[in-house]
Each structure stands twice: as structure tokens, then as C-alpha cells.
GUMARPA-226631 format. One line per field, with one value per residue (C-alpha): residue in three letters; x negated, z negated, y. Coordinates in steps of 0.5 Angstrom, whole numbers. Each point is the difference from the previous one (the first is absolute). Example, Ala and Ser with C-alpha at 12.3 -4.5 7.8 and 13.67 -1.06 7.14 Angstrom:
<sites>
r = ala ser
x = -25 -2
z = -16 2
y = -9 7
</sites>
This chain:
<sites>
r = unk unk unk unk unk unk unk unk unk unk unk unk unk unk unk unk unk unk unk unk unk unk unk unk unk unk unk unk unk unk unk unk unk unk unk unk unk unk unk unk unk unk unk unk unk unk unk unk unk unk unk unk unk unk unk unk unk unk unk unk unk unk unk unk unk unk unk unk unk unk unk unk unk unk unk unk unk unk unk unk unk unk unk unk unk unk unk unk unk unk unk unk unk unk unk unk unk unk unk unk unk unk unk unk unk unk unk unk unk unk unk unk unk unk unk unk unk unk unk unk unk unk unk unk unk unk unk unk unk unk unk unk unk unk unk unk unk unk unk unk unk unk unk unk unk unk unk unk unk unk unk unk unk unk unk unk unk unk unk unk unk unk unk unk unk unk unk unk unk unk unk unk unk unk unk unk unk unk unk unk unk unk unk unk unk unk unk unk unk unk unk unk unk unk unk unk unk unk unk unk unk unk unk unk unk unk unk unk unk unk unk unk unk unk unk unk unk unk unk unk unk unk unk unk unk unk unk unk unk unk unk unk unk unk unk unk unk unk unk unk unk unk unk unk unk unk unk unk unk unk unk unk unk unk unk unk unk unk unk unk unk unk unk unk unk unk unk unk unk unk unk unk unk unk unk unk unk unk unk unk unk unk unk unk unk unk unk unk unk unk unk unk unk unk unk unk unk unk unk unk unk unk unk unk unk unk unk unk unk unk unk unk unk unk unk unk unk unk unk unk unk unk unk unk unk unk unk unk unk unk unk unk unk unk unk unk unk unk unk unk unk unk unk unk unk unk unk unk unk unk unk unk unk unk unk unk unk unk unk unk unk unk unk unk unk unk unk unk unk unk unk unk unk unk unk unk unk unk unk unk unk unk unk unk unk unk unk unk unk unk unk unk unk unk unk unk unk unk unk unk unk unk unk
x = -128 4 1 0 5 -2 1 -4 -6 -3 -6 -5 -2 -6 0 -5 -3 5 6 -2 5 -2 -3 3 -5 2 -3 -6 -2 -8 -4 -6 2 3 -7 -3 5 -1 -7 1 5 -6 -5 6 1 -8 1 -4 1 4 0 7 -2 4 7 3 4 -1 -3 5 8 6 1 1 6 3 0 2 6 1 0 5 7 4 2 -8 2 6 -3 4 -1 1 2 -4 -4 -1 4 2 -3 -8 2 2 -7 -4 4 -2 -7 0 3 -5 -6 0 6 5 7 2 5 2 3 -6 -4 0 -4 -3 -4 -6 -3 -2 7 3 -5 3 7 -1 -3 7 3 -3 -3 2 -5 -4 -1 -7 -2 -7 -4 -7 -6 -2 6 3 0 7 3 -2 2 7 0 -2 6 4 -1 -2 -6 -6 -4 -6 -4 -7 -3 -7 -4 -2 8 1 5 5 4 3 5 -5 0 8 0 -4 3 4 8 3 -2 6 -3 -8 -1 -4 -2 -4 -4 -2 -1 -7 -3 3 0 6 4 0 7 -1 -3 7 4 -4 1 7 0 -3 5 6 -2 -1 6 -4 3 -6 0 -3 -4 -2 -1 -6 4 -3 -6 -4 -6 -3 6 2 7 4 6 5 4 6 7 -4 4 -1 -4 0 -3 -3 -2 -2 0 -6 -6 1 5 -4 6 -3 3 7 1 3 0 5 1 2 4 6 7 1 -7 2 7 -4 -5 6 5 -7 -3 6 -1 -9 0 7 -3 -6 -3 5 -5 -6 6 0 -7 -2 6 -3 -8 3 -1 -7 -5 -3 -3 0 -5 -5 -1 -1 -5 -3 0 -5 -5 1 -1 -7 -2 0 -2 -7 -1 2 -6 -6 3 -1 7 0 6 7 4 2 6 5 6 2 -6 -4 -7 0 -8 -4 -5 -2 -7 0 5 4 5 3 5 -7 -3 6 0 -7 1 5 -3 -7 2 9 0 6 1 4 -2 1 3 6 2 -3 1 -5 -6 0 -4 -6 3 4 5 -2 5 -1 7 -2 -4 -5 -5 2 -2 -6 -3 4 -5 -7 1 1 -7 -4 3 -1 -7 -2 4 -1 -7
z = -349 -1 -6 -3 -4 -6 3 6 -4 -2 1 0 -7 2 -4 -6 -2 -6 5 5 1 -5 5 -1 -3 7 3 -2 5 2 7 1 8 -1 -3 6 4 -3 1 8 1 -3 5 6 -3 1 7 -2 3 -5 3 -3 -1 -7 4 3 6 6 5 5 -1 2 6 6 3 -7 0 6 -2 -5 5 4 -5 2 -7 -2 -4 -4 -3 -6 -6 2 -5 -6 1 8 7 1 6 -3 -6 5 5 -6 -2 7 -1 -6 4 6 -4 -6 2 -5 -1 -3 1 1 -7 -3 2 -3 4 -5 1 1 -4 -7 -1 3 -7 -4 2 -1 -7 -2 3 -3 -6 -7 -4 -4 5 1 8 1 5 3 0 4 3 3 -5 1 -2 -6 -1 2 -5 -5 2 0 -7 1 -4 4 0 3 4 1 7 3 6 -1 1 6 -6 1 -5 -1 -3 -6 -2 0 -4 -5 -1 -6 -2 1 7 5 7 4 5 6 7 5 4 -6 -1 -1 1 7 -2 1 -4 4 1 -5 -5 1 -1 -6 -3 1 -3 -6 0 0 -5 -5 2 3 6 4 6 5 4 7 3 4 4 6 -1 -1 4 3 2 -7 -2 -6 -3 -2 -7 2 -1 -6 -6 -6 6 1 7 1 7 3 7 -2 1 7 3 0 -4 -7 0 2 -7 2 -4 -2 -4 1 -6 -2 2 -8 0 7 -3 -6 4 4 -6 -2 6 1 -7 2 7 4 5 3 6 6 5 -3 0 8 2 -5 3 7 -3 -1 7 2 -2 7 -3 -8 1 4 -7 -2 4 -2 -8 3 3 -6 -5 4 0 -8 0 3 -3 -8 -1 3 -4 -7 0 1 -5 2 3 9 0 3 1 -1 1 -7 -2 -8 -1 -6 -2 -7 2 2 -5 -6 1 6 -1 0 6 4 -2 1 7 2 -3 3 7 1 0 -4 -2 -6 -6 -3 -6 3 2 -7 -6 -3 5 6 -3 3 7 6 5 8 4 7 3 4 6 2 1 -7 -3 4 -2 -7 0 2 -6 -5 2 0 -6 -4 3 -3 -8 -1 4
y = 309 -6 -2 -7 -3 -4 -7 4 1 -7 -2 -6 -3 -4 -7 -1 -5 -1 -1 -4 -6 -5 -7 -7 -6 -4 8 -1 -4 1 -2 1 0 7 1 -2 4 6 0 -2 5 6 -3 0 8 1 -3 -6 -7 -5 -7 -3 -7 0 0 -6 4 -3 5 -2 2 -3 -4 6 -6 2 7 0 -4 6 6 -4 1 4 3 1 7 -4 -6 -1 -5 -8 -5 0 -8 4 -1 -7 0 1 -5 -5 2 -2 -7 -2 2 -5 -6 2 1 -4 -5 3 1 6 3 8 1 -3 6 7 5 5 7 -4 -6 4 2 -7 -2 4 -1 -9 3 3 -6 -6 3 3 5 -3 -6 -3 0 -3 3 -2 4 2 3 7 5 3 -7 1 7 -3 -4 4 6 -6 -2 -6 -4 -3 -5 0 -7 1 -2 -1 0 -7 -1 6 3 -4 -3 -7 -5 0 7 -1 -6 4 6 2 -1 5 3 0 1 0 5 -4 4 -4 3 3 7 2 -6 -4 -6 -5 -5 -7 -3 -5 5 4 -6 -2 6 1 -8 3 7 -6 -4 7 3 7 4 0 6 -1 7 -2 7 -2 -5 0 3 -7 -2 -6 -3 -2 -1 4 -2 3 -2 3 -5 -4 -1 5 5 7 3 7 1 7 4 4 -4 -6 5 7 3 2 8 -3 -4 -5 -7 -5 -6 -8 -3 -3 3 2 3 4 2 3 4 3 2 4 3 3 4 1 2 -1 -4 -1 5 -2 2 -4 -5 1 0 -6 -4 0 0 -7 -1 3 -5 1 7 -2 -6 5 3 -6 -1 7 -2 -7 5 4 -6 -2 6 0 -8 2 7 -1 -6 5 5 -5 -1 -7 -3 -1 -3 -1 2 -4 5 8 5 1 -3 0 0 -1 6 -2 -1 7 3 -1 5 -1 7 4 -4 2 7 0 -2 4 7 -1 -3 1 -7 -3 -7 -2 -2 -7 3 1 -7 -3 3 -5 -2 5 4 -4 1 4 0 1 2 -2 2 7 0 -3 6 3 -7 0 8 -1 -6 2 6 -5 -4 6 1 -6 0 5 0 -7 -3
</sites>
């Protein structure tokens, strides 16, 4: 037999409770969204339907033209680190995109590509902001943005929404806020709730930012995703502005994490200097397939199409199931729904929801700390037979727990 050495002989110490890594305050991050996760992935492990209705991902990917585009490099297996802001080449495909959508001029060096909108968020924060600076946002809004803010060690100030105004903030929410906020974060069309800031309401908020001295940022990831032949605008280029956009929704590219920023050449500089620290660069070959995504609007507003039959579908279905109050939305592919007359908690009524039929929405309490909690998040990006089926599950459900 082969004997062992000393160092041979080790052997595996199982952790204990008293010697686990001590977590951070910022790690202490709760979400009622992994909670609702867990409970969807036991029903997928007992082989029951789960009806993802709590996830903004288009159902389609990423244009075919583009990943074709892709397959076509020769050096496909060497792919190595761009520049820090990503490859000229794309930054100069989106400066071209402002000037032919929105009739803007910006430039490539006024653009930093990130891996993707959150993390181009985070990189604006470190940039723009101090711990201890105060950024206002407006509820109800994405909740991972809060929780940026929270690990970027910035204060927040809430502003206060309602139905009866679609949720949107105004030039008097921003003149009423306190001394002291640095910057106010818009997102138009808005996560949850679709509803999109006119060019005059844009434009007398960015008044109102001006005379206060707030940064504002604009999030305008769902450009693109607006119906009914409305008009967005973009805020990109405007004085004291900073823009983050994304590939993830109009473009079908969420798992390619891929967004950027449009700001000053300062502000872009600073993002480059540190992006080079966080993450290197960008993913090169999201880089390639975003590059020629720019070029296959043919094929991307077939989707478009999809998320209006989707949106009429839950227009026509929700008021007969009583939930009747919210707003049509304009843009991205959420319905924000009031079920205050059907339940206070809006966390148990999901959970209820998903446990009893598998199909899951999101809980209002997500997006809105203080009032969500009458309320829910529909998401309507999915197929349009998914919705339907998740759908005639949730009437059947309402009609027997709350007629």
C-alpha cells in the first residue's frame, strides 16, 4: 500500500455556520423576484408549466442577418479585447443611428459601449457621482436601478407617481425637490408601465433639471418598441445629459449584454479609464452581431408587430378578468395593473398566482417601494400562444378566488 504523505493526508473541513464569509451591507441585497424564481423553477422540477410572464425578454433573438454576419469572421475562435468604450466602428453605427432617427449629432467619442444598460448605469454613477450624492428616481421604476444606487453609495430620493398622471414625472416634481439632489434618473418608455414622455414634457423637465443644476439620465432602452405610430425622443446631445441605451429589448439581443452610453467626451473618457479596470471591454463578438442588428429593422419590427397583437390581447382580456385599471401602454411590453380591489398584497397575489396555476407576473412592489404594492407587472414580450394559454389560467383563477 502506498503510503500517504503529510500533506497528502488532508481532508475536506466542512464550513460551519460560525465561519462563513462575513456578507457587506450593500450584499444584503432582497428580491422578492428570486423568491418568485425559486418557486417557478420546483414547479419546472415537478414537470409543471411555468408561464414566464415576470420577464421582460423578447421571445425572439437576435436578427439571423446579424448572426450570420458573425459566423462569417474568419478569426471567429480568436476574438480578443476591443477598446475599452467598444470597436469605432459600432460607436460610429450608433452616432449614425442618432442622426437618422432622432436628427442628432453625436459623435463616436461621445459613446461608450458597456456590458449592457445596467452595468453602462453603474459606470455613469462612478463617473458623475460622489458617495453620498443624492439621485432621485421616479417610482415606479426598474428595481435593479435602485439597487445600483444603493452598492454605488448614493442616497435617493423618491418622486411619487399615479395612475391619474400615467406615472410620469414633471417639471414640478423636479423643481420641488430638495437641495442637495446631484441627478434624476427618467426612463421613457417607461419600465413597468409603457407610458412615454411627450417632447414638450422632455424638454420642460430638462428645463427644470437646468435651472436646479441636476444631471439628469435618460434610460431609453425600449426605443423602438412604441406603438401606434407614436414618435420617441431622444435626450441625447442636450446640455447636462446623460443617455443609456441597450441591445437587449428592440433588438432581441438580451443574453448578448451589450448597451452603452451617449454623453460628453469628458463623461466617456472617465468610463473608458474605468471599464478598463471592471470588465476590460466589452464582448467583442456582442460587438459584431449588434453592429449589423443596426441593419435588420425588416426583421426587428416584425416583433414589433407581435408585441401589438400581444398587448391587445391583454387590452381585451384583463377588464373581464376585473382588472380594469391601468394605463394602454404607448411603448416597451409591460401593462402595469391595479388589483387593489382584489388584494392588498400584490407580492402574495403573485405568489398565489404562480403556485396555484404557474403562471408568473411580478409583483408591483418590485418597481414601487411605496405604493406597488396594490399592483402588478405583466409582461407581454413572449409568444403570443404563451400569453393566450398563461391568460385563460388566470381568468379561471380570478373567477373562482375573487367572485
Amino acid at each position: 500500500m502506498v503510503n500517504l504523505s503529510k500533506r497528502g493526508n488532508m481532508t475536506h473541513r466542512a464550513i460551519g455556520v460560525s465561519e462563513t464569509v462575513p456578507i457587506s451591507q450593500r450584499g444584503h441585497l432582497q428580491s422578492t423576484g428570486n423568491l418568485l424564481a425559486h418557486i417557478a423553477m420546483d414547479r419546472v422540477r415537478n414537470h409543471q408549466p411555468v408561464y414566464r410572464l415576470d420577464v421582460g425578454q423578447p421571445s425572439d433573438g437576435a436578427p439571423q442577418k446579424a448572426l450570420d454576419a458573425l459566423n462569417q469572421i474568419d478569426h471567429i475562435q480568436n476574438l480578443g479585447y476591443t477598446v475599452s468604450v467598444g470597436q469605432v466602428e459600432l460607436r460610429e453605427r450608433i452616432a449614425k443611428h442618432y442622426q437618422q432617427s432622432y436628427g442628432i449629432s453625436v459623435s463616436a467619442n461621445e459613446i461608450a459601449c458597456c456590458v449592457g444598460a445596467s452595468q453602462a448605469l453603474a459606470m455613469v454613477c462612478f463617473a458623475c457621482l460622489d458617495v453620498g450624492d443624492t439621485m432621485a428616481i421616479v417610482l415606479p421604476c426598474y428595481p435593479a436601478y435602485r439597487d445600483i444606487f444603493n452598492m454605488s453609495g448614493l442616497a435617493i430620493h423618491d418622486i411619487i407617481t399615479s395612475l391619474d398622471n400615467d406615472f410620469k414625472c414633471t417639471a414640478a416634481d423636479i423643481q420641488a425637490l430638495p437641495k442637495g439632489v446631484k441627478a434624476i434618473l427618467i426612463t421613457n418608455p417607461s419600465n413597468p408601465t409603457g407610458a412615454i414622455y411627450t417632447q414638450q414634457e422632455l424638454l420642460d423637465i430638462h428645463q427644470a433639471c437646468q435651472e436646479k443644476d441636476i444631471l439628469l439620465i435618460s434610460d431609453e432602452i425600449y426605443h423602438g418598441v412604441v406603438y401606434d405610430g407614436l414618435k420617441v425622443f431622444s435626450m441625447a446631445g442636450m446640455a447636462n445629459t446623460v443617455v443609456i441605451n441597450s441591445f437587449s429589448k428592440y433588438y432581441a439581443m438580451p443574453g448578448w449584454r451589450l448597451g452603452w452610453v451617449t454623453a460628453t467626451e469628458e463623461v466617456v473618457s472617465s468610463i473608458s479609464n474605468m471599464s478598463r479596470s471592471w470588465y476590460i471591454s466589452p464582448p467583442n463578438a456582442s460587438q459584431v452581431v449588434a453592429l449589423h442588428a443596426m441593419d435588420c429593422q425588416d426583421e426587428l419590427n416584425q416583433h414589433i408587430i407581435k408585441y401589438e397583437a400581444n398587448r391587445a390581447l391583454l387590452m381585451d382580456q384583463l377588464p373581464k378578468m376585473g382588472m380594469d385599471h391601468f394605463i394602454k401602454p404607448s411603448g416597451a411590453f409591460y401593462v402595469y395593473a391595479r388589483i387593489k380591489h382584489l388584494k392588498e398584497d400584490s407580492i402574495d397575489f403573485c405568489k398565489q398566482l404562480l403556485t396555484e396555476t404557474g403562471v408568473c407576473i411580478a409583483p408591483g412592489s418590485l418597481f414601487d417601494h411605496v405604493n406597488g404594492h396594490h399592483d402588478v407587472r405583466i409582461s407581454y414580450a413572449g409568444t403570443t400562444s404563451e400569453l393566450q394559454e398563461a391568460l385563460e389560467k388566470m381568468a379561471d383563477w380570478m373567477s373562482k378566488k375573487f367572485n
